[in-house]
N, C-alpha and C positions, 0 to 999 in steps of 0.2 A: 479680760483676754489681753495678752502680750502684742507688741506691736509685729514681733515674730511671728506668733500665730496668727494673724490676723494677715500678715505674708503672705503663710502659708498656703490658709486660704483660697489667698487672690490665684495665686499659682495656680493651684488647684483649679477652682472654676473657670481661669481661661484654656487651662487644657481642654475642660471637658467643652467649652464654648466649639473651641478651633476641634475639636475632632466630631462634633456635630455638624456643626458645618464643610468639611472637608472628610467623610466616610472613611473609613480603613480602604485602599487600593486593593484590584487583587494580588496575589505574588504575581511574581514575572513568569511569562509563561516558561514550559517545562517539557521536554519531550524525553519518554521512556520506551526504547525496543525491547518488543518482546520477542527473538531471534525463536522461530518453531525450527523442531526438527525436521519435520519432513518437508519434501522440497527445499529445505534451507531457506522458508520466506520468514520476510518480516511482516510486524504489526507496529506501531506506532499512537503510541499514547501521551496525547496533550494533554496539561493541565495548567491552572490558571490559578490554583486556589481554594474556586470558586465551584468550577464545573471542569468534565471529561469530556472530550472526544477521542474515538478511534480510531484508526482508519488502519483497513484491509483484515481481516480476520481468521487468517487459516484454512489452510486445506483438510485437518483432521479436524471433528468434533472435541478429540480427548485434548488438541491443543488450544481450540476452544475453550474448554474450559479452563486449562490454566489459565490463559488469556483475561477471562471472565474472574476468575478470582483476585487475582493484582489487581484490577480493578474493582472489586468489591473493596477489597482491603483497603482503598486510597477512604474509603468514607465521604465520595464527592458523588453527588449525580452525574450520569454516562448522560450525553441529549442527543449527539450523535453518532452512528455508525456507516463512517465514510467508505465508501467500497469503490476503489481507482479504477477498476476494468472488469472482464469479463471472464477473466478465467478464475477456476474452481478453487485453485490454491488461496485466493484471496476472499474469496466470497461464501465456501462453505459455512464456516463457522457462522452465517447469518441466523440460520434456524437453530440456534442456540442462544444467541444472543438475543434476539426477538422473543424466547422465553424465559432468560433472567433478566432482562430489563426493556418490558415491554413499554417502557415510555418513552425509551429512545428510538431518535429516527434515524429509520434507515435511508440516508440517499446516495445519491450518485449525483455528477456532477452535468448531465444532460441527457435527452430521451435517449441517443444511440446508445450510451453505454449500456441507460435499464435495457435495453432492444439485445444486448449483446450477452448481457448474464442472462435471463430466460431462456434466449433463443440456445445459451452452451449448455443450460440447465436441460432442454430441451432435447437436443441432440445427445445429450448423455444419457439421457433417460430413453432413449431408443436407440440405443446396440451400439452408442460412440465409445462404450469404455474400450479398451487395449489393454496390452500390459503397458502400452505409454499415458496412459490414464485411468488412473481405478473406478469401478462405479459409482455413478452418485451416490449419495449417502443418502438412507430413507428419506428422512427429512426435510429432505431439499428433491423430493421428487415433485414434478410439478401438479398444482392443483387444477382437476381434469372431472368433467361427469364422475368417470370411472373410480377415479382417487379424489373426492371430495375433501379430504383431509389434510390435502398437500399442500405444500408453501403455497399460498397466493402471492406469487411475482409482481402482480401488475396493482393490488395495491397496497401491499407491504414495503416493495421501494417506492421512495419517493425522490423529484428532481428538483433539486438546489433552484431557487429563482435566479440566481444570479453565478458572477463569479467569484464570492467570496463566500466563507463561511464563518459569523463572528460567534464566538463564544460565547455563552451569557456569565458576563462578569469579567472580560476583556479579553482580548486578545483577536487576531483575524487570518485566516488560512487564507490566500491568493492560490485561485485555482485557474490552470490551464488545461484547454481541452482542444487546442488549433493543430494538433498531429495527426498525419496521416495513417494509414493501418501499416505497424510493424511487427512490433512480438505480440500484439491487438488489434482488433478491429478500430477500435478507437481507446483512450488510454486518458487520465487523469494526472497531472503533476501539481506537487502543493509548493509553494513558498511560506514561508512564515518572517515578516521580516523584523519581528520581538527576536525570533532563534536567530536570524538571518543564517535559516538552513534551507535546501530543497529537498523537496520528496521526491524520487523519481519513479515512484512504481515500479514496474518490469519495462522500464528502459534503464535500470540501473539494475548491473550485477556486476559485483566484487568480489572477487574469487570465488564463481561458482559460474560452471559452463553456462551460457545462456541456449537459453531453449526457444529453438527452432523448430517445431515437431508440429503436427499436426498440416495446417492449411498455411505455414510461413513459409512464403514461395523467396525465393534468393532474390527475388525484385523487390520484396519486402526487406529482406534482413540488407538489401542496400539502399531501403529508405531508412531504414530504423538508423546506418550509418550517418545519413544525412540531415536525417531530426537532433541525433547525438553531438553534431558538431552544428547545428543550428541552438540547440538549447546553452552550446558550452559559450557560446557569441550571447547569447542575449543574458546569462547573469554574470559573465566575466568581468563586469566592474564590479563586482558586489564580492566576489571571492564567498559563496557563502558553503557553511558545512554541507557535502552530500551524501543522502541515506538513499542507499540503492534499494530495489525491494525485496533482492535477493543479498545477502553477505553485507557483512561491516559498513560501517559508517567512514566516507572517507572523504575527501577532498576537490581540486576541480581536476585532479589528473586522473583521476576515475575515467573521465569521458575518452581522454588518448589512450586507455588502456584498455578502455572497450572499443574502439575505432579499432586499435591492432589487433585485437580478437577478431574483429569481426574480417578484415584483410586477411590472419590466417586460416579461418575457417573456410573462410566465399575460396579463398586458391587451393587450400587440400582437397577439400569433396568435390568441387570441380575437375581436377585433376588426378584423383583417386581410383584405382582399378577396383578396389572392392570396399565394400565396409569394413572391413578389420585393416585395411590399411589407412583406411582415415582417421579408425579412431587410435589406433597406434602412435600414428602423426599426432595427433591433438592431445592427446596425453603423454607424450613426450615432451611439447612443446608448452604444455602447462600443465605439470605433474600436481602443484598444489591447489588445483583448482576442485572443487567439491560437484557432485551430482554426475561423474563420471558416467554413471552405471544408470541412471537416469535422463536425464536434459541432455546429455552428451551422445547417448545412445540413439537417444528416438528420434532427433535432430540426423544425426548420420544417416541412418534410417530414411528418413523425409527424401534427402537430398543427393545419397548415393543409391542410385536403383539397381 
């Protein structure tokens, strides 16, 4: 053997030494939207490498299931399926997901919120549909004497021990759950500071009417102001990207953009003689904003009697 070969060798077996002792890392983590049509919400897909999470899952089953297939396709175990609040846009798609990967867990980030999806699943499944919210989807009707067959809510979510959520094979979601009730009863925000991006659930919409409708009293949509400009104070030294949970991915002037949203809204319907002339005014004043005919509507609605 050549003193070359015998190099080579060495070479050789110290690599394999140092990568025995020192494991392949996972890649850096990775976040993918998957933008649904209806309602214009997102979902949000972490990866590591290693393992998936998802967090918020659709208001329609059929976007479910797109949703569910980009993830099949990554070839990575799902572990969990993160669900930010209480409304149906984001949480439908659970009784789908729970039966293509029934080893992921479902949780939520504390007992109010699970208290908050039941209790909507609840009222929807007794005459809360409208035309400002369709009825629940079979599947997600709850499980009852009557309907033994339905979602079991109480122990199919489960609730996070703590405030983080780490990935298996690296990475850590920072969750906040200290907000008052605004466009929720209570509501989930994620950090990641691998992305150094925030998630904001549905206190973040970018160009897309924010939805007031239902039980959001104007004492709310002027906390939901004051959460907006308390969350833009507490990451504003970090500058980090933000994913609204409605429209595009955008930056920290999201938050002044939805603060003047929410200034033109609180003084039109305030000041509004009828509903068609609020929502005249609001779609004048933000023609390119998406869910007109929806979020814009039933909100006006709410708020001009």
């Amino acid at each position: 053997m050549t003193v070359r070969s015998i190099g080579v060798l060495l070479a050789a077996s110290l690599l394999l030494a140092r990568t025995a002792a020192h494991p392949a890392r996972a890649a850096a983590l990775q976040v993918e939207v998957y933008k649904g049509g209806f309602a214009s919400v997102n979902s949000f897909i972490f990866s590591n490498g290693k393992s998936l999470v998802v967090m918020d899952v659709q208001r329609k089953t059929y976007e479910a299931k797109k949703l569910a297939e980009i993830i099949k396709a990554k070839g990575l175990p799902l572990t969990h399926i993160l669900i930010s609040h209480g409304h149906t846009d984001h949480f439908t798609g659970m009784a789908w997901f729970h039966q293509e990967f029934p080893r992921a867990k479902i949780v939520v980030a504390n007992e109010a919120i699970k208290r908050d999806v039941k209790d909507y699943a609840i009222y929807m499944d007794s005459g809360g549909e409208t035309g400002a919210e369709p009825a629940l989807e079979p599947a997600l009707r709850p499980r009852t004497a009557a309907n033994p067959s339905g979602f079991d809510y109480q122990h199919t979510i489960g609730v996070l021990a703590g405030n983080k959520l780490t990935m298996k094979g690296g990475g850590t979601l920072e969750i906040t759950t200290d907000y008052v009730p605004t466009e929720a009863r209570h509501m989930a925000t994620v950090y990641s500071k691998d992305l150094n991006a925030l998630f904001l659930a549905d206190f973040g919409y970018n160009k897309v009417h924010l939805w007031m409708g239902d039980d959001i009293t104007l004492d709310r949509v002027a906390a939901w102001r004051a959460e907006l400009l308390r969350i833009k104070s507490r990451y504003a030294g970090l500058n980090p990207t933000v994913y609204p949970g409605h429209g595009d991915p955008s930056d920290m002037s999201l938050f002044d953009d939805m603060v003047r949203y929410i200034d033109d809204y609180t003084r039109i319907v305030t000041n509004a003689k009828s509903r068609q002339e609020a929502m005249q005014a609001m779609t004048a004043q933000y023609p390119d904003h998406k869910q007109a005919d929806f979020f814009l509507k039933y909100s006006v609605e709410n708020h001009v009697k």
